[in-house]
N, C-alpha and C positions, 0 to 999 in steps of 0.2 A: 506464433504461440508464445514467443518470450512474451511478449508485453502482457499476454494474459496470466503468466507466471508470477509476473513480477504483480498483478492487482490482487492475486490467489493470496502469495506472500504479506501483502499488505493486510489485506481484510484478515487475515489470522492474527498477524501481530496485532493488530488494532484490537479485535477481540480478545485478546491476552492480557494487552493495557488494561482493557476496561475491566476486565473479569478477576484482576489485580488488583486494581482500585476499590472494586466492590466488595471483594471479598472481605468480610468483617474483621479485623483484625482482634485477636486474644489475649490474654494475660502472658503470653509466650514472650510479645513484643512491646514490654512494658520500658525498655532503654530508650533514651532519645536518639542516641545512632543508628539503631535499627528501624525506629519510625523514621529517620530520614533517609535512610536507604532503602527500605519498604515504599517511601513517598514518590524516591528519583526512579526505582526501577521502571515502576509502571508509565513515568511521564517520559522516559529515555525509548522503551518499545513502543509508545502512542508515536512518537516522533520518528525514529525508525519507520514505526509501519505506513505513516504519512508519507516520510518519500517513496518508497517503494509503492506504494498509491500512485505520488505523480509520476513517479518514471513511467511506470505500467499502463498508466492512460495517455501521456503523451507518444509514446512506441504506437499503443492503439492505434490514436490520430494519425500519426505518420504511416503507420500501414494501412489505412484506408484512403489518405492522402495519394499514396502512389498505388493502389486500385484503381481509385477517381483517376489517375493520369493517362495509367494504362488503358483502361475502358475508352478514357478519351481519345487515344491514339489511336484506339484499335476499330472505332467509330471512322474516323476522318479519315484511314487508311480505306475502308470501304465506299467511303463515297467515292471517291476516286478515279 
């Protein structure tokens, strides 16, 4: 279940990024500092939430990897 944690974690911060990006910015954020920190946040949690993507789907893979072994073993222990 980690590795499905870890894709949960992902797809929200990804959604976060984007919902960051799109939201329209206001007369609030008229500095240039704050449009370039406005700018980095959303592209810092896109990227955050990409590794925790990959981590969360390579875990997957490797826990059906060693399913796939298991099953395999537990096949050939019966033919036996």
């Amino acid at each position: 279940m980690k590795g499905f944690g870890e894709i949960l974690a992902g797809v929200v911060l990804v959604i976060v990024g984007i919902s960051i990006l799109v939201i329209p910015q206001t007369d609030l954020f008229r500095v240039g500092l704050k449009w370039v920190i406005l700018g980095a946040i959303p592209i810092i949690v896109l990227l955050v939430g990409a590794v925790f993507l990959m981590i969360g789907v390579s875990d997957v893979r490797d826990t059906g990897e060693e399913i796939e072994d298991i099953s395999e073993e537990s096949e050939k222990g019966e033919g036996d």
